[in-house]
Residue frames as qw, qx, qy, qz and C-alpha x, y, z in Angstrom:
[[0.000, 0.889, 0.457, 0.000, 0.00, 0.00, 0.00],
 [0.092, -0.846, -0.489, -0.194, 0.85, 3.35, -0.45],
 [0.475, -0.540, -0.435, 0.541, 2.53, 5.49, 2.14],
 [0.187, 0.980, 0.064, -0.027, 2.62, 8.86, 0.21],
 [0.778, -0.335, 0.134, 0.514, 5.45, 8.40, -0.90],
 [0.222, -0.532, 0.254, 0.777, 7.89, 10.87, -2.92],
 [0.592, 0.469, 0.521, 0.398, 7.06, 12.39, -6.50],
 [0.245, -0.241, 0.246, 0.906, 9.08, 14.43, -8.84],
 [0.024, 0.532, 0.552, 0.641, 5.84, 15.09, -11.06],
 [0.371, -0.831, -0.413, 0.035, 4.37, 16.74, -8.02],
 [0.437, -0.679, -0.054, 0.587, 7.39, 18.49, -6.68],
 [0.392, 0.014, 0.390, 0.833, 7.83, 19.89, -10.42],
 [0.260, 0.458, 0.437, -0.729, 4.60, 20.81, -10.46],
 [0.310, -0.120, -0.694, -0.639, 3.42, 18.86, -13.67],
 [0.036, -0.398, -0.915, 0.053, 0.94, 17.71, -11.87],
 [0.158, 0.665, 0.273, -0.677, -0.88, 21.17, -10.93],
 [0.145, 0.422, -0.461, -0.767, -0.15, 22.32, -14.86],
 [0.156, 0.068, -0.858, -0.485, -2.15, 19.33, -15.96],
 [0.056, -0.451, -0.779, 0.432, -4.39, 19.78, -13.55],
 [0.172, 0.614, 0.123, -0.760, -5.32, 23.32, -14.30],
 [0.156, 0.375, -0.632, -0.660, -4.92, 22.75, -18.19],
 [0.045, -0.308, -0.950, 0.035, -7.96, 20.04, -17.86],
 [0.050, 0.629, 0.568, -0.529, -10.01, 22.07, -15.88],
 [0.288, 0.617, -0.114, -0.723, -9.88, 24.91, -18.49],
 [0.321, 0.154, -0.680, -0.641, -10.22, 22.75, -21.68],
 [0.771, -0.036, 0.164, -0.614, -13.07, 21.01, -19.96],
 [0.896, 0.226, -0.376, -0.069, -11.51, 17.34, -21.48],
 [0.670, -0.659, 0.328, 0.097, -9.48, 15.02, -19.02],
 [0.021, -0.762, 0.628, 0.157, -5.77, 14.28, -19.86],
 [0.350, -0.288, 0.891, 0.022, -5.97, 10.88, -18.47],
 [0.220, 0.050, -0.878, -0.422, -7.12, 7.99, -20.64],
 [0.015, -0.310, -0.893, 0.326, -9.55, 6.60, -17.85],
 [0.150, 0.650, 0.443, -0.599, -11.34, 10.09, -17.63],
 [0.464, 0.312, -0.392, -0.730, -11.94, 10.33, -21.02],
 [0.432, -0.252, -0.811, -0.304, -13.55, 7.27, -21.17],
 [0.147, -0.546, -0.611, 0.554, -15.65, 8.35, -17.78],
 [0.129, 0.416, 0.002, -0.900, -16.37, 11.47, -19.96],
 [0.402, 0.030, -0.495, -0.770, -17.76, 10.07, -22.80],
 [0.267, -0.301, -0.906, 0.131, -19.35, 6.99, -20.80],
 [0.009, 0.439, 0.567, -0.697, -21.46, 9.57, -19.08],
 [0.408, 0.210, -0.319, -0.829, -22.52, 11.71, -22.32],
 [0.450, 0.018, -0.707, -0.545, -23.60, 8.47, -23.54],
 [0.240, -0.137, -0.958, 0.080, -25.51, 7.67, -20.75],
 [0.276, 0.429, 0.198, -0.837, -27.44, 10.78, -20.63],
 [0.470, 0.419, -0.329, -0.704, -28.47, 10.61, -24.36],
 [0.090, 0.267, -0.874, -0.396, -28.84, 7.06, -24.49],
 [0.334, 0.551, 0.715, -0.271, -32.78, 6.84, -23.70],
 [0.406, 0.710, 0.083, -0.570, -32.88, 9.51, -26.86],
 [0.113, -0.564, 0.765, 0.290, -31.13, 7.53, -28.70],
 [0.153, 0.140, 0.974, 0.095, -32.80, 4.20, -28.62],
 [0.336, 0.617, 0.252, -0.665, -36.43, 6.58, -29.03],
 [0.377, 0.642, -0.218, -0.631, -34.83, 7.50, -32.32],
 [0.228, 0.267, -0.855, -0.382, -33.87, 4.24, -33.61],
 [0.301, 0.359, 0.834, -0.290, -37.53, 3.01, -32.70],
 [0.512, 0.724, -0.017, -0.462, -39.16, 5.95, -34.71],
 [0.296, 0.554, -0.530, -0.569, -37.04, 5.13, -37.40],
 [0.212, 0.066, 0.975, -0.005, -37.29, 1.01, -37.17],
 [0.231, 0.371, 0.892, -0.119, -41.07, 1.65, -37.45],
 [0.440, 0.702, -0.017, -0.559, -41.18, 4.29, -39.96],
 [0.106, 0.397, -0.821, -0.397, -39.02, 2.06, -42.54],
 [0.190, 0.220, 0.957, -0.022, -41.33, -1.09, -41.59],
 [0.458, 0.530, 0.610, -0.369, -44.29, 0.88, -42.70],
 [0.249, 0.607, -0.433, -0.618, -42.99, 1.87, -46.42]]
């Protein structure tokens, strides 16, 4: 586990610069939280989603 141990990205202060530089482009750096960013969009929008590919399913089936 753990103990807090030393880091030179912190004590250079990449970490704060990538920190702030997130926050203001609104998009995370890290791999994970971009996929936690779009996983969320698409779980907002995915009840409007499946809606629209129902309207459409059952506007094709009646032509």
């Amino acid at each position: 586990m753990n103990r807090g141990g030393f880091s030179w990205k912190r004590f250079v202060g990449i970490s704060r610069v990538k920190s702030n530089i997130s926050r203001k482009i609104g998009i995370p750096l890290t791999r994970s939280g971009r996929q936690r960013k779009v996983g969320a969009m698409l779980g907002c929008c995915l009840p409007f989603i499946l809606i629209g590919l129902i309207v459409t399913w059952i506007l094709f089936s009646l032509l």
